[in-house]
Each structure stands twice: as C-alpha cells, then as structure tokens.
TORKOLFI-591859 format. One record per residue (C-alpha): residue in three letters; chain; x, y, z. Coordinates in steps of 0.001 Angstrom, whole numbers. Example, Ala and Ser with C-alpha at 12.3 -4.5 7.8 and 13.67 -1.06 7.14 Angstrom:
REM TORKOLFI-591859
[site ala, A, [12300, -4500, 7800]]
[site ser, A, [13670, -1060, 7140]]
This chain:
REM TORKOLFI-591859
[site unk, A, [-83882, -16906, 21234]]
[site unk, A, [-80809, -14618, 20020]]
[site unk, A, [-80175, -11289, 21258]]
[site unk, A, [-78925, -8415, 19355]]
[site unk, A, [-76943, -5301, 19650]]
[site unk, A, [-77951, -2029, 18690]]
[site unk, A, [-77283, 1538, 20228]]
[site unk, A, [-80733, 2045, 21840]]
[site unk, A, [-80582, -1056, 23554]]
[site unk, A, [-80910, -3939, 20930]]
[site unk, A, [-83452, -6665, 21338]]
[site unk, A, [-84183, -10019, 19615]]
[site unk, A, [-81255, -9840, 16937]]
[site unk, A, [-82772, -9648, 13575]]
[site unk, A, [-79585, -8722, 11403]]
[site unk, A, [-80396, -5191, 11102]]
[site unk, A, [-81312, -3015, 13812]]
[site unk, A, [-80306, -5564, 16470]]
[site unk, A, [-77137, -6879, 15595]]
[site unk, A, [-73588, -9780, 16008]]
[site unk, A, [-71087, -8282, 18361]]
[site unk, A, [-67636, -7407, 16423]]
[site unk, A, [-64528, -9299, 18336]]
[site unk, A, [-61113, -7897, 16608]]
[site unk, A, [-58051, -10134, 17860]]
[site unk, A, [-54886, -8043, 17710]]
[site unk, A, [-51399, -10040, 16546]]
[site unk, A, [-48639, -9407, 18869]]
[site unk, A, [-45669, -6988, 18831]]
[site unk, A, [-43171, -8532, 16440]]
[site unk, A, [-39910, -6770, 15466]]
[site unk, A, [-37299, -7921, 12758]]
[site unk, A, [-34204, -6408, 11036]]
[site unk, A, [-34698, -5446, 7140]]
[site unk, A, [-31559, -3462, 6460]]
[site unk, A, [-28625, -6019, 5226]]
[site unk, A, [-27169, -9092, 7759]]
[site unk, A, [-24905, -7649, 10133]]
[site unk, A, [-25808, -3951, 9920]]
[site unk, A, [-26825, -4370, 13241]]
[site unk, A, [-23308, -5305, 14394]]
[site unk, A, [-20883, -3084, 12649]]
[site unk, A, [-17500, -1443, 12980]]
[site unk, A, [-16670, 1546, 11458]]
[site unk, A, [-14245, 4792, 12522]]
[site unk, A, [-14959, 7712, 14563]]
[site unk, A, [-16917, 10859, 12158]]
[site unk, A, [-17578, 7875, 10226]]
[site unk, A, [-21359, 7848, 8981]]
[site unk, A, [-22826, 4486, 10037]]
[site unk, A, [-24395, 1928, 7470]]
[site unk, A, [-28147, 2824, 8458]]
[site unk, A, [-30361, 219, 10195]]
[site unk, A, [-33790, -408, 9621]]
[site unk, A, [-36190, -2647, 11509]]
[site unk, A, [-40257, -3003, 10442]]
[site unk, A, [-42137, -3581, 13628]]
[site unk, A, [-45773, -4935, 13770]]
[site unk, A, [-48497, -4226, 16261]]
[site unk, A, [-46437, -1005, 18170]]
[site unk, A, [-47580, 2742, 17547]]
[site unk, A, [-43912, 3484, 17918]]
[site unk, A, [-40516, 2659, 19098]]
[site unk, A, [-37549, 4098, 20741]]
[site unk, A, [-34023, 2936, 21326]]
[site unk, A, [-31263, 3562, 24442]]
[site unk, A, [-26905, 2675, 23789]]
[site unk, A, [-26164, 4394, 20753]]
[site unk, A, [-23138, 6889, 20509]]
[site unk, A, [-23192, 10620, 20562]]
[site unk, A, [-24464, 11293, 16656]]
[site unk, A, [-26046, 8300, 15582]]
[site unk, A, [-30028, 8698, 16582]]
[site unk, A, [-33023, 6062, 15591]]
[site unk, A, [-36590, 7409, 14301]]
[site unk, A, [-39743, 5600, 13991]]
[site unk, A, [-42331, 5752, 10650]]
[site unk, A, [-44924, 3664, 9366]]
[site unk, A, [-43734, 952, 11136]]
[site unk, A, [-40143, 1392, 10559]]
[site unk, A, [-37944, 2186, 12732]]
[site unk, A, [-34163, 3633, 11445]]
[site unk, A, [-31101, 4588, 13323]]
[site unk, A, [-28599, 6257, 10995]]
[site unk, A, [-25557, 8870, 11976]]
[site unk, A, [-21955, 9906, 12632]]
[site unk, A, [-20455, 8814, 15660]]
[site unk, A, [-18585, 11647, 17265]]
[site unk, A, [-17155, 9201, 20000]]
[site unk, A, [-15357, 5815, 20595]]
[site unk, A, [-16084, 2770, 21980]]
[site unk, A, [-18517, -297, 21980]]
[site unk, A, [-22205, 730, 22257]]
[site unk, A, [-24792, -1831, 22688]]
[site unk, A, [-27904, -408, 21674]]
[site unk, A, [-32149, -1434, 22136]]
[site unk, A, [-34527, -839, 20470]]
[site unk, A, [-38349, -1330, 22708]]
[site unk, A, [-41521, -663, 20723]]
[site unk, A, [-44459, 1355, 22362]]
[site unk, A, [-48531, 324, 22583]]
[site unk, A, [-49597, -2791, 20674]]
[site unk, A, [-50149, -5754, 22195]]
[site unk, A, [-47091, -6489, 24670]]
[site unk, A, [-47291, -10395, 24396]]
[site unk, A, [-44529, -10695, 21465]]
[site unk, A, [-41419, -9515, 20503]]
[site unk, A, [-40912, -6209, 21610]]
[site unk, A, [-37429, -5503, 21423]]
[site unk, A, [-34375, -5623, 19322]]
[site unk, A, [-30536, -5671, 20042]]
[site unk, A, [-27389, -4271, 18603]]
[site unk, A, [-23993, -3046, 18674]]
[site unk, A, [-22079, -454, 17126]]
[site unk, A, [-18280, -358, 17315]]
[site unk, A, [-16521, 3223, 16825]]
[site unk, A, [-12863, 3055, 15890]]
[site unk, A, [-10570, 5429, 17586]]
[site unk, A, [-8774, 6826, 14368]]
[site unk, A, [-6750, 9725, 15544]]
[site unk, A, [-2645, 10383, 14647]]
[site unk, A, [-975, 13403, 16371]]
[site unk, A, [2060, 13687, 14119]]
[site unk, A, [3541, 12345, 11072]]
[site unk, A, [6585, 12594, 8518]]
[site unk, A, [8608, 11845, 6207]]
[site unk, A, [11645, 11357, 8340]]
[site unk, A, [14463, 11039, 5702]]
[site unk, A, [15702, 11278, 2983]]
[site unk, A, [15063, 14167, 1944]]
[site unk, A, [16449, 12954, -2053]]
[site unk, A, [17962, 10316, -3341]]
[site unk, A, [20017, 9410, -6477]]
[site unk, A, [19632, 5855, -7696]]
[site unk, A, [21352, 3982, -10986]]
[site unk, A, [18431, 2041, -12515]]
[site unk, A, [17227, -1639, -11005]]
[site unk, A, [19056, -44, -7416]]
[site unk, A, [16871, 459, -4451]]
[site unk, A, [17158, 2844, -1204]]
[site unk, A, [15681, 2974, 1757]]
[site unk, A, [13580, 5582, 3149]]
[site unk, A, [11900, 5942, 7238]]
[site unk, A, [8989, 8000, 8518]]
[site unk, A, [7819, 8385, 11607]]
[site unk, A, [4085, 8427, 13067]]
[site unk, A, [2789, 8838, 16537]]
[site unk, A, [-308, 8068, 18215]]
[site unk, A, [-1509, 8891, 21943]]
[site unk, A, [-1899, 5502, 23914]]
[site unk, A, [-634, 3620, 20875]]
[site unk, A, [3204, 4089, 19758]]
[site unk, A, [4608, 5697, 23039]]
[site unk, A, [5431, 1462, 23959]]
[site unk, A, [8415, 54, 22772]]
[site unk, A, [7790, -1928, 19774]]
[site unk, A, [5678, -2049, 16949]]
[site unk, A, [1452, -1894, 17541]]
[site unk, A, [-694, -3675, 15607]]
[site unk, A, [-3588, -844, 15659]]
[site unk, A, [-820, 1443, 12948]]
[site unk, A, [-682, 550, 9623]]
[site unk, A, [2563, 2204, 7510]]
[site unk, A, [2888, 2406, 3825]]
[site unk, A, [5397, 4275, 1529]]
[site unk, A, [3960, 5669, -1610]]
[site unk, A, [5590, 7472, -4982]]
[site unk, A, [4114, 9735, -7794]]
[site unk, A, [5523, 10629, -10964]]
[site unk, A, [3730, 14061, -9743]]
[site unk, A, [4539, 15961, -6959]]
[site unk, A, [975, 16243, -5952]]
[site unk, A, [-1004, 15639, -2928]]
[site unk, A, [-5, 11916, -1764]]
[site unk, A, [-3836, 11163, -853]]
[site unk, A, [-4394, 11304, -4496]]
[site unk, A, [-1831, 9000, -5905]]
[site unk, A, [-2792, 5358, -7558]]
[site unk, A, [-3430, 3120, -4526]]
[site unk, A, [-1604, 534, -6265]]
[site unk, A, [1580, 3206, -6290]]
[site unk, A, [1818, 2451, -2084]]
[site unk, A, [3203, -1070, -423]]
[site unk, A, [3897, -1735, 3230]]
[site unk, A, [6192, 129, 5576]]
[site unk, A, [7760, -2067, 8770]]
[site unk, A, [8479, -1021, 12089]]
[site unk, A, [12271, -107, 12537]]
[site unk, A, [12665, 1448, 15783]]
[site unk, A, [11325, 3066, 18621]]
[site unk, A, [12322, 7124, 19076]]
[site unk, A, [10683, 8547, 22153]]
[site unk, A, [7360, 8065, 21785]]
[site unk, A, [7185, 7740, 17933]]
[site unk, A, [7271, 4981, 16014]]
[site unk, A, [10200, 4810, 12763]]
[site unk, A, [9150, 2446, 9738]]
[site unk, A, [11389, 1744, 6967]]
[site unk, A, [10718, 599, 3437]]
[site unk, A, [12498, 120, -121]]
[site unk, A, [11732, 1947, -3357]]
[site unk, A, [13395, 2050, -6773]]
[site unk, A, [14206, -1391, -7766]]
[site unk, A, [10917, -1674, -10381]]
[site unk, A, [10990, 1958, -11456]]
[site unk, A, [11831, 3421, -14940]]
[site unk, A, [14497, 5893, -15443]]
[site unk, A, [13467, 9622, -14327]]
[site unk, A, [12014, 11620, -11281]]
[site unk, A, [9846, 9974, -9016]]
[site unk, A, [8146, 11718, -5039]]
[site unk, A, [7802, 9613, -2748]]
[site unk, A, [6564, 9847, 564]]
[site unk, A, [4642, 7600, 4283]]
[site unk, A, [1303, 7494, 4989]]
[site unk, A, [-96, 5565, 8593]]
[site unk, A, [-3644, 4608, 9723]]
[site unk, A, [-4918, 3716, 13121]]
[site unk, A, [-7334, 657, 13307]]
[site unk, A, [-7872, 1183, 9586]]
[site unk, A, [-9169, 4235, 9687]]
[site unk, A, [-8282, 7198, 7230]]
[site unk, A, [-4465, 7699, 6210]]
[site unk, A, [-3150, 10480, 6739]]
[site unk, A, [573, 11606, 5004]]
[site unk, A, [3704, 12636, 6255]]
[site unk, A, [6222, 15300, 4728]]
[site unk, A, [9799, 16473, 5048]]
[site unk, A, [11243, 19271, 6719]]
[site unk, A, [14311, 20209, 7596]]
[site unk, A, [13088, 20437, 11438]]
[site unk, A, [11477, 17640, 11075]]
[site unk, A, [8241, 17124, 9219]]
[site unk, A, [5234, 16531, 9704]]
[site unk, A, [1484, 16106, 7671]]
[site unk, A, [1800, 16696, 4289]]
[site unk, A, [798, 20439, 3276]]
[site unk, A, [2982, 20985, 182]]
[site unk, A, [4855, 23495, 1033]]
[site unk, A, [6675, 23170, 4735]]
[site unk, A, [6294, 19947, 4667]]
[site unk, A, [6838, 18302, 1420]]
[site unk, A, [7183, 14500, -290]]
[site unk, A, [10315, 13520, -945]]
[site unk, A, [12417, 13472, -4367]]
[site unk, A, [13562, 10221, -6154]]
[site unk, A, [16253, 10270, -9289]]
[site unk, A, [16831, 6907, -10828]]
[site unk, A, [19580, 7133, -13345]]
[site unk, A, [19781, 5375, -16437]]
[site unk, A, [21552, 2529, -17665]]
[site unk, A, [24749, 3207, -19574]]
[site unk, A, [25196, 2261, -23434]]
[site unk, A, [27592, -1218, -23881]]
[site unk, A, [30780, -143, -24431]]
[site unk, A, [32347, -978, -28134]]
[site unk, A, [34536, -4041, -28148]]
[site unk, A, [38522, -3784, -29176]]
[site unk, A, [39307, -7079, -29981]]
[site unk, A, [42768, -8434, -30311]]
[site unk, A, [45175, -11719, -31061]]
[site unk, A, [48436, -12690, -31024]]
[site unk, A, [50324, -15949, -32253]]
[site unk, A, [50722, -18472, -29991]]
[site unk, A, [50504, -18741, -25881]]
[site unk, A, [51177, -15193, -23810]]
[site unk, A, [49134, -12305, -23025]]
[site unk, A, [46889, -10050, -24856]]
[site unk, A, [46106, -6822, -24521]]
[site unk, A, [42368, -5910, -25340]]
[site unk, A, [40204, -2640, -25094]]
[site unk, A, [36847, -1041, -24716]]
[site unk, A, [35480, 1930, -25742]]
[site unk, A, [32870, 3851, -23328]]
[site unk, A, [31310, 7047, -23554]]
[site unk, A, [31994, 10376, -21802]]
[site unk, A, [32836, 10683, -17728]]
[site unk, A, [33004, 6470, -18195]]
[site unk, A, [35261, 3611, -17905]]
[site unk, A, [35465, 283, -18087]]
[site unk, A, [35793, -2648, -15619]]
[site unk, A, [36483, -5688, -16944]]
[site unk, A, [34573, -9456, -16232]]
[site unk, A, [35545, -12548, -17089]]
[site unk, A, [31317, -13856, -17189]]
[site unk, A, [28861, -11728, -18921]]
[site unk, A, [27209, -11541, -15464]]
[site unk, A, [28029, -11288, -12044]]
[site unk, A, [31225, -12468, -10604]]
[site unk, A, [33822, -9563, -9375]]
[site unk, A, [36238, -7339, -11633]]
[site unk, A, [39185, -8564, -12907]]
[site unk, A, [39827, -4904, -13458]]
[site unk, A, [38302, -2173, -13306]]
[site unk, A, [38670, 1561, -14432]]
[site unk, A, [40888, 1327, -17166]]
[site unk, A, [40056, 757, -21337]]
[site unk, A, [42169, -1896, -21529]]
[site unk, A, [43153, -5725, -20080]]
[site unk, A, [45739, -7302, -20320]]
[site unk, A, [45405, -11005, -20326]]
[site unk, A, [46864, -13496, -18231]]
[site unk, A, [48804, -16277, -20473]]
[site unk, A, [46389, -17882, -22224]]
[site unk, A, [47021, -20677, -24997]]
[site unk, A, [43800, -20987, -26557]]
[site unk, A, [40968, -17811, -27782]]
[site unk, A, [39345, -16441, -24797]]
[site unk, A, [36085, -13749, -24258]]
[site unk, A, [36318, -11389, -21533]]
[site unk, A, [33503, -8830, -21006]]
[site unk, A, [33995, -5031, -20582]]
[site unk, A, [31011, -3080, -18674]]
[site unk, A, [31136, 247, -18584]]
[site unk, A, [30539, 2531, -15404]]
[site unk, A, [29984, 6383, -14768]]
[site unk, A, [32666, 7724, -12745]]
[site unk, A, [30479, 10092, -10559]]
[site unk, A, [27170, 8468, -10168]]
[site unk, A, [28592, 4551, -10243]]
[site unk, A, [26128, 3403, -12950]]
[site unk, A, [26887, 664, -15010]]
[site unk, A, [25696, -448, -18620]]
[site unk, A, [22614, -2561, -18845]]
[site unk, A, [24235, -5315, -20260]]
[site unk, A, [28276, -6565, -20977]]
[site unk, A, [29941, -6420, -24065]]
[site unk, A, [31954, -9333, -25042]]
[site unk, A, [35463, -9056, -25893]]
[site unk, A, [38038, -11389, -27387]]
[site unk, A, [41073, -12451, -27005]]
[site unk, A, [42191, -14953, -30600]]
[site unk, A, [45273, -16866, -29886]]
[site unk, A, [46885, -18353, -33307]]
[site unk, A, [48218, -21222, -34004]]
[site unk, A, [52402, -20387, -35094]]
[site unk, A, [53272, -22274, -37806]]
[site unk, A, [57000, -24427, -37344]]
[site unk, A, [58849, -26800, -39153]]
[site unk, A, [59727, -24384, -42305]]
[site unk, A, [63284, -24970, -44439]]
[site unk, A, [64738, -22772, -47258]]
[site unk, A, [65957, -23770, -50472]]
[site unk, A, [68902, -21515, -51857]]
[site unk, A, [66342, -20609, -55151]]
[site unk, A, [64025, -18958, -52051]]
[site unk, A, [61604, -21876, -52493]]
[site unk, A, [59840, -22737, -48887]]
[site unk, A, [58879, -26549, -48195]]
[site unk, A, [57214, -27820, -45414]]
C-alpha cells in the first residue's frame, strides 16, 4: 500500500488528492572569475580607476568582500558580483570575496590582489639651458632636475624615476607633444635631495626653432613636465616656468672654387670664394682630417710637382657653421717645355 500527501492529511496516494513528496537537491556555492585573466591581480597608479572585476557566483543570495583600498568597493547582482573604483591610497591589498546563504558545501570564496602605485613628484624643471644655438647635424646637452619624497633624496640614480627630454616645433604644453618627439634622460648627478639627468638634442633636427623641455614619472605613473626659470624652475605652467628654446643654424652654401696652375714644380696659390661674415679653411680630403688653413680665401701650396685638389669649406665667423659639403679646388702643375734652339731666320726646332 502507498501513502500520499495532501494538506488535510493525505491517505492512500492516488495521484491526485493524495500525492509524491517533492525532494529539491540544491548545487553548492561555486564562485569563478568572468572579467579578463589577471584582472584579479593588477597594478595600476594611485587615482587610477581600476580595470573592474567581475565574478558570477552560483547557489549564494549575495556576496561581500574585505582588503580592498580606500575607493575601490565590490557590489553584488543577479549573481554577479563587481568590484570597480579609484584607489585613493598605496600599497598591496589582498582582497576576498565570501558569498552569503546557499548551500555552504562548495566554493565560497574568491581571492585577489590589487597593487596601487605610489605616483607622486614634489618638484620638477628644466634645469638649464635656458637657449641654445646649434650649427646643423651639432648636438647640446641639456639637465633637469626631479625630486621625489623617499625616492631621489639617496645618492644615485632610482629605478622607480623615469626621465625623458622632449622638443616641439610649438611652444605648447609639453604633455601634448608627439610621444615619439621624447627619448630617455640619464641620471647625472646627485644635488641635495634632487636628482640631475642629462640628455642630447639637435643632431637629427632640421634647420629652425625647436622647445624643448624634461618630463619624469614615478613607477610609471603619469609624467609630469618641468620648466625654466631663472630661480629655478619648476612644473611646466607656460608662463613662470617655461620650455626651453632650441636654434639650429643652417648649413652654409660651398664656397666657389679659384683654381690655379703654374709651369713646372713650386707652389701655387689658390682661392675660394664664400659668402658674407664667412671664410674659408682649407682641407686637403673632402672630409674630415684637420685644416691646413683656415680663415683666409686663399692657400698657398706647398711644392708640389704634379696637379693636386685641395678642398675649401667655408665657415661663419660668429656662429662657427660650416658648409654642408667641401668644394674642391685645384692646383694644375704644367709640364715646361726644354730643349728649344733658334735659327738666325727666327725659325724654332726642337
């Protein structure tokens, strides 16, 4: 005989009125990341907004979670649960998420950790120079300083700053120059409790004006952008504090050449002709090597016996630029003819 259920007792079960008992089997708690691989370990800088992190949970009415940083929160709906935020502090936070109700026998927590960069610079600048002058192809070198509490007051450089120099053809804000317009900056000296970089600019540049100035990170965090002063610098504003001013100088014209001979071994005298404020130093390559002479529009040779090219460059007198290329020069050495005899009618025989 089979019993069956019903509210006023039941009886013999008969599939109606007297009816099967209903058994429902709840899974377990399970928990399991959904947001990308390795959200739930990340690094990022301080006021950085974190990459959220999501988690779908089964079996809990709701979850909460303990270790995260001052500004980053988690929230639980429809069985996700979410953390998202900006840190407002530093440091390593391990974080856990524990889901509520459901059945306990499963999974019912999840681990992470958030890493908050410590990003802050107290001063920068664009130590010197102020401007420079270049001749074309020439380079100069330029320092800025940068200073950091707990990092740069130790003597030598610290791997947490980054330093870059940067130039515009624009004296705009530096933060909005090309990024491909800034190269590394190394560490040159210690100066109290700032650090000095150093860096090169000019060599690749065309002709004109060019602003240049530093910009430093801490643990890769945002840049920020030194400028000159006077007393000193410090961040960029654009007006007290300013980028720095780079003239590079043309290349002169090749001078005109002044050839010359003479008959037979001895010395010749040959010239150049350069424009105005130049004049001419003499080579005997048509690169490199040192002067065999220099200021002056004309050489004269050594003995020579047989034709020889020198090569005059010309130079600016004030700024010390030079023309882009050598002009070639020569020096024609004749054969003399010998062995001539007279006749008394005047007729010449050899």
């Amino acid at each position: 005989m089979y019993g069956g259920y019903s509210s006023g007792g039941g009886g013999f079960w008969n599939g109606t009125t007297n009816v099967n008992g209903v058994l429902t089997v709840n899974a377990n708690n399970s928990i399991a990341l959904t947001s990308a691989a390795g959200t739930n370990s990340q690094t990022l800088c301080i006021s950085t907004a974190i990459t959220s992190i999501t988690y779908a949970t089964t079996g809990a009415t709701g979850a909460t979670v303990s270790g995260l940083p001052t500004g980053v929160t988690g929230s639980w709906s429809a069985n996700v649960f979410t953390i998202s935020g900006t840190p407002s502090v530093s440091g390593t936070f391990n974080y856990t998420v524990s889901m509520t109700g459901g059945c306990t026998g499963g999974t019912n927590t999840a681990t992470g950790s958030i890493t908050v960069q410590e990003g802050s610079i107290g001063y920068a600048n664009l130590q010197f120079p102020a401007t420079q002058s270049i001749c074309i192809g020439n380079s100069f070198t330029a320092y800025g300083r940068v200073y950091a509490l707990g990092i740069t007051e130790a003597a030598g450089a610290n791997a947490a700053i980054s330093a870059e120099i940067g130039y515009n053809s624009s004296n705009t804000n530096p933060s909005s120059w090309p990024v491909g317009n800034w190269s590394a900056a190394t560490w040159n000296v210690q100066s109290g409790n700032d650090d000095e970089y150093q860096a090169t600019l000019g060599s690749s540049l065309a002709a004109g004006t060019y602003y240049y100035t530093f910009r430093f990170s801490r643990n890769g965090c945002a840049w920020v952008y030194g400028g000159y002063s006077s007393g000193g610098g410090g961040f960029w504003n654009g007006t007290t504090n300013v980028n720095g001013v780079l003239t590079i100088l043309p290349s002169l014209t090749a001078p005109a050449a002044g050839n010359n001979s003479r008959c037979g071994a001895g010395s010749v005298t040959i010239s150049a002709v350069a424009g105005a404020g130049e004049t001419i130093d003499w080579y005997a390559a048509a690169s490199g090597g040192s002067s065999l002479l220099s200021g002056s529009s004309s050489y004269n040779t050594p003995n020579i016996s047989v034709t020889t090219t020198y090569y005059a460059e010309a130079r600016n007198t004030a700024t010390g630029c030079v023309s882009a290329t050598r002009t070639a020069v020569t020096a024609t050495v004749n054969a003399t003819v010998s062995g001539l005899s007279a006749t008394s009618s005047g007729s010449v025989f050899l």
